[in-house]
C-alpha positions in Angstrom: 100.3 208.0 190.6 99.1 208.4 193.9 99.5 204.8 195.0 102.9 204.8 193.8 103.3 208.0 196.1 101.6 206.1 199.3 104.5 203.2 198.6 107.1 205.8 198.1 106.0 207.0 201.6 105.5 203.5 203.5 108.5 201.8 201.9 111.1 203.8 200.7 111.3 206.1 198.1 113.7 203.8 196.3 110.8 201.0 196.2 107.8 202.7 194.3 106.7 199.5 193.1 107.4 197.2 196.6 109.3 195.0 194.5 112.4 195.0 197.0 109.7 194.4 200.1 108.5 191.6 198.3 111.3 190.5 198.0 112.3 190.2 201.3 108.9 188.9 202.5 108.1 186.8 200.1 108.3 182.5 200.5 107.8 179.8 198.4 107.2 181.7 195.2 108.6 180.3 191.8 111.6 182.4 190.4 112.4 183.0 186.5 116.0 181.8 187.7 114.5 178.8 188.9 112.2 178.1 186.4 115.1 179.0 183.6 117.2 176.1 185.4 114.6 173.0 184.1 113.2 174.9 180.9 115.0 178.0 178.3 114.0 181.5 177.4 111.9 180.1 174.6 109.9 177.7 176.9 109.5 180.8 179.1 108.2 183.0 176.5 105.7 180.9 175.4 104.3 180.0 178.8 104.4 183.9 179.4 102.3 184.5 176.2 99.7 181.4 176.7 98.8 181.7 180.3 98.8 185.4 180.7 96.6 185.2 177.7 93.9 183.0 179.2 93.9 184.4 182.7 93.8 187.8 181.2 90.1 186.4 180.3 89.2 183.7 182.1 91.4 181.8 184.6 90.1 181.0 188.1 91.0 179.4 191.1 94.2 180.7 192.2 94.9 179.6 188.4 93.6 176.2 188.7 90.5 176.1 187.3 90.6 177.1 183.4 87.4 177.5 181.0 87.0 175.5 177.8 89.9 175.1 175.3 87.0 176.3 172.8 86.3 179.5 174.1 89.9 180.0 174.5 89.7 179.4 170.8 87.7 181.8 170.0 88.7 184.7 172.7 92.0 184.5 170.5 90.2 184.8 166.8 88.3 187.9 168.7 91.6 189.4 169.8 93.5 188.4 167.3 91.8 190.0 164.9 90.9 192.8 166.9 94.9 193.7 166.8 94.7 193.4 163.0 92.8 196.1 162.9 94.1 198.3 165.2 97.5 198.1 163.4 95.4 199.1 160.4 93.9 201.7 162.1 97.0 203.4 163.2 98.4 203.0 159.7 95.6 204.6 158.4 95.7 207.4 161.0 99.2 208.2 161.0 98.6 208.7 156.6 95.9 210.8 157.5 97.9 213.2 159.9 100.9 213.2 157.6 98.2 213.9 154.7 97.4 217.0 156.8 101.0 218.6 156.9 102.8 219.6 159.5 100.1 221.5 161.9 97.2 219.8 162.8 94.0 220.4 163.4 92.9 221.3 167.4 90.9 218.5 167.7 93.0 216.0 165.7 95.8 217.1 168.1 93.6 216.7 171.3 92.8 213.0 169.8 96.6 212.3 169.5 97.8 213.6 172.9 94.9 211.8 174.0 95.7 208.5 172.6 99.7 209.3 173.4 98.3 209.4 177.2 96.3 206.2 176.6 99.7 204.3 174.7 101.9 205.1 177.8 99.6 203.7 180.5 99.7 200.1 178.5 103.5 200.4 177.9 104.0 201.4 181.3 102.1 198.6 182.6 103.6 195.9 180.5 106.8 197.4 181.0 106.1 196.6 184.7 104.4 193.6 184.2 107.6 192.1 182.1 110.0 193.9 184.8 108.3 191.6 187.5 108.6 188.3 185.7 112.2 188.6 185.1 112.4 188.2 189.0 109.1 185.9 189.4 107.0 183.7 187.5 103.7 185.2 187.8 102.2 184.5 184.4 98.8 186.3 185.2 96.9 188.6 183.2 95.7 190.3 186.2 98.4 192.5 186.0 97.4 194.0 182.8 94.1 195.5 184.2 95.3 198.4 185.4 95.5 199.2 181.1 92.1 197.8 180.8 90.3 200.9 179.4 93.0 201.8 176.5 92.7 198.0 176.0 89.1 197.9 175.2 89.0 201.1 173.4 92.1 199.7 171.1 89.6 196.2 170.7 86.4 198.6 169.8 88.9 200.6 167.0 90.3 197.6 165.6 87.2 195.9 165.0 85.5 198.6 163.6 88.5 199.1 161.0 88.3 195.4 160.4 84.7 195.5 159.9 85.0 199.0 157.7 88.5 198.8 155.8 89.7 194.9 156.1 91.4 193.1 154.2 88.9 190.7 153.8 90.0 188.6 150.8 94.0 188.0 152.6 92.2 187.3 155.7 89.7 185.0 154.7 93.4 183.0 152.9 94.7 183.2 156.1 91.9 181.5 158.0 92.1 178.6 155.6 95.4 178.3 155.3 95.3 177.9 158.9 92.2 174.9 159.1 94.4 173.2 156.6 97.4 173.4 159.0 94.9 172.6 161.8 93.9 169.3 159.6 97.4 168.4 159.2 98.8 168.8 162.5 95.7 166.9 163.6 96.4 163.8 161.5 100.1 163.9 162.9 98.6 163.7 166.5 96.2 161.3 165.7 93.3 163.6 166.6 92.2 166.1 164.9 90.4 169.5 167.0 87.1 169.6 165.1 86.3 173.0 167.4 89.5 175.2 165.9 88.9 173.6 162.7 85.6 174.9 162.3 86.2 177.8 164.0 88.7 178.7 161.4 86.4 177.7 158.6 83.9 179.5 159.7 85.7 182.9 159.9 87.4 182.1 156.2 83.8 182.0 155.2 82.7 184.8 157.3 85.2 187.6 155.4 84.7 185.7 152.0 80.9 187.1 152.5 81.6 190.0 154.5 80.7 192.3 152.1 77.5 191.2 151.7 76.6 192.6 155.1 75.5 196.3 155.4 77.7 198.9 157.0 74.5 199.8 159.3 74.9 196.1 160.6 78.5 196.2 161.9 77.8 198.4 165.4 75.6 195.2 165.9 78.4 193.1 165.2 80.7 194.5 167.6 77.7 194.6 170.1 77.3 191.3 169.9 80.7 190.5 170.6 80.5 192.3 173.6 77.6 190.4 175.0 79.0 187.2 174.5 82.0 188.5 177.2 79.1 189.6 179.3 77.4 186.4 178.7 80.8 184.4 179.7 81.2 186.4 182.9 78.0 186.3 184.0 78.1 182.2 183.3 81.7 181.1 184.5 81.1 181.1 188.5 78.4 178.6 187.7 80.0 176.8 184.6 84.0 176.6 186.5 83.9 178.3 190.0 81.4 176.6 191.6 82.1 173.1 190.6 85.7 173.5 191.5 84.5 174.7 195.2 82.2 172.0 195.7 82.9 169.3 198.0 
């Protein structure tokens, strides 16, 4: 709020967000008008989706240097799923408030104004993120940090519903139904990508067995999760950054 004040003050109180500065200043940038003139609203919508996806996570370069397909992969399994069970979760939590009656509980009520605080700052930010691409193509994840924190805590409650609650046996279909896909659209290319295949093998045999691992296990598995990003940070400027920059 206060940034938007310091623009309000520099630029105008009609240009919060600097988008009229920018664009008057602004030179060479791609515009969705321009962009819309080669390619359609469909075309658009998927290269909004993929990239911002990818350089949400792990894009460098000035968006020229991108990490494995693999990892890409897998970062979408991870989130992926991750929104699976955050839709659970809020199913879930919404029966269990409606369960209650009409007045809730203080702290249940603190929870939800905290969480309606939290769900405004992500649809406030990709309201603005959206609101700037329909002038620009600026396809970069970037602009989603500012929503980072609700972000992460929605990845922690999803995958703790999933590992708790899931649906394992529908999920585990679905992972199979999709290496089967994988296998057949493979064949019509003429190559088939061993790495998703067996990345959506694996996790069809993963929730076939999941409930063979203990509940005491699953903060573990979420841990774990989280130092594989850690580990991918900490290894991209070596891995993608640095052999880009060298001579």
């Amino acid at each position: 709020g206060g940034w938007y004040l310091r623009n309000a003050l520099v630029y105008g109180w009609g240009d919060p967000l600097i988008w009229r500065r920018h664009g008057e200043v602004v030179a060479g940038q791609l515009t969705t008008a321009q962009y819309l003139a080669t390619r359609d609203w469909g075309q658009w919508l998927g290269d909004l989706v993929m990239t911002t996806f990818r350089s949400f996570w792990a894009q460098f370069g000035w968006m020229a240097v991108p990490i494995d397909h693999r990892i890409y992969w897998l970062l979408g399994v991870l989130s992926g799923l991750a929104t699976v069970g955050f839709a659970l979760w809020l199913v879930r939590r919404r029966r269990a408030i409606r369960g209650q009656g009409h007045w809730l509980a203080p702290p249940t009520l603190v929870q939800m104004r905290v969480f309606a605080v939290l769900a405004s700052a992500v649809l406030l930010t990709l309201a603005l993120f959206l609101g700037y691409n329909v002038g620009y193509v600026q396809f970069q994840g970037r602009y989603l940090f500012p929503a980072i924190a609700p972000l992460g805590m929605a990845f922690v409650l999803g995958w703790r519903e999933l590992l708790q609650r899931g649906p394992d046996r529908w999920l585990a279909i679905a992972f199979g139904v999709g290496a089967w896909m994988s296998i057949g659209a493979g064949i019509d290319r003429g190559d088939v990508d061993v790495a998703a295949l067996g990345l959506l093998a694996a996790c069809s045999v993963a929730f076939l067995l999941k409930k063979r691992i203990p509940a005491r296990f699953h903060p573990a598995i979420i841990a774990a999760i989280y130092a594989g990003l850690l580990a991918l940070t900490a290894a991209s400027p070596w891995l993608y950054i640095r052999p880009y920059l060298a001579p």
